[in-house]
C-alpha positions as CSV (number, residue, x, y, z in Angstrom):
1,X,65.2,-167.4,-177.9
2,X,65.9,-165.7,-181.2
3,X,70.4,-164.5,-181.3
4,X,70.9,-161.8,-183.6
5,X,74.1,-162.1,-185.8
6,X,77.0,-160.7,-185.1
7,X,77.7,-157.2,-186.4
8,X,79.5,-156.7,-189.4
9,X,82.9,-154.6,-189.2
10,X,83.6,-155.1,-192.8
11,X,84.1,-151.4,-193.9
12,X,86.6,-150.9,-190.7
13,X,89.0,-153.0,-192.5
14,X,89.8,-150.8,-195.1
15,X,90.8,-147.8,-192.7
16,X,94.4,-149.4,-192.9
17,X,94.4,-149.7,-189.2
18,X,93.0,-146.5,-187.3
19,X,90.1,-148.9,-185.6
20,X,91.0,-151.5,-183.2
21,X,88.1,-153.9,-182.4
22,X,88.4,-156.4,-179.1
23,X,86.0,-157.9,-177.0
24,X,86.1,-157.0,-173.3
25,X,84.7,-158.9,-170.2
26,X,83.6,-158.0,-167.0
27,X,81.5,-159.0,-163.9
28,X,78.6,-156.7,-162.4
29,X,78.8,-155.4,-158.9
30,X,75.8,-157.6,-157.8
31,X,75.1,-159.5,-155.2
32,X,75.0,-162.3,-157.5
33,X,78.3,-161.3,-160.1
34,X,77.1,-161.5,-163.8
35,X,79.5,-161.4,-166.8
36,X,79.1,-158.9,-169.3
37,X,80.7,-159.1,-172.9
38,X,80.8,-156.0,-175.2
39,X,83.0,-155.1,-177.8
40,X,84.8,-152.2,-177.9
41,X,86.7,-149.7,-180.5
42,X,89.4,-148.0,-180.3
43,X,90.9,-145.1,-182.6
44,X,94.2,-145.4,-182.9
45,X,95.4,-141.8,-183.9
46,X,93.2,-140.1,-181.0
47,X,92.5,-142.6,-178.4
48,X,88.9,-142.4,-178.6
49,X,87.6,-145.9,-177.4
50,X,83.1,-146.4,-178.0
51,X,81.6,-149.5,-176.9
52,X,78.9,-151.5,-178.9
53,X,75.6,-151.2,-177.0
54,X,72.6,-152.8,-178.2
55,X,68.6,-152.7,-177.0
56,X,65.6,-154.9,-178.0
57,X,62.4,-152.8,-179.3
58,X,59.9,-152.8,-180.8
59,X,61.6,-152.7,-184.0
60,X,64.0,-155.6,-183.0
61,X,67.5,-154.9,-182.2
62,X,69.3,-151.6,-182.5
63,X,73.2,-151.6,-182.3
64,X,74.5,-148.4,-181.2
65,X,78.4,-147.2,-180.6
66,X,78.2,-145.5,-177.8
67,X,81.5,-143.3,-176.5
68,X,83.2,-144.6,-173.9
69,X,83.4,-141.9,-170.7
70,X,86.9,-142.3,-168.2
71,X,86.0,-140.8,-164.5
72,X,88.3,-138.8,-163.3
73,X,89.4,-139.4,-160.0
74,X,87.9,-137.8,-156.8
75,X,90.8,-135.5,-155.4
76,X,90.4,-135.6,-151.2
């Protein structure tokens, strides 16, 4: 199995702090529980949060930020 290297967030760094990068875990609602691991950013000044979504092709692997979407509660 061929692992890609990790992304690089070098440029982020010199945004003096409006970016905050952390890695989030969480199981699947299968039968069988699997544990995801993404990474996720955060703006700091608006709240904006995207995770780090990736997908094999035929081109190899393509890193995407993808927003990050809150429900809203059903109201009953």
């Amino acid at each position: 199995m061929n692992i890609p290297p990790p992304p690089s967030f070098a440029s982020l760094s010199s945004k003096s702090g409006k970016y905050q990068i952390v890695s989030a875990e969480y199981y699947s609602e299968d039968a069988k529980p699997f544990l995801y691991k993404r990474l996720v950013k955060f703006d700091t000044t608006t709240g904006e949060a995207w995770v780090l979504a990736s997908k094999i092709g035929s081109n190899g692997e393509q890193r995407k930020w993808v927003p990050l979407e809150t429900k809203k509660p059903v109201s009953r």
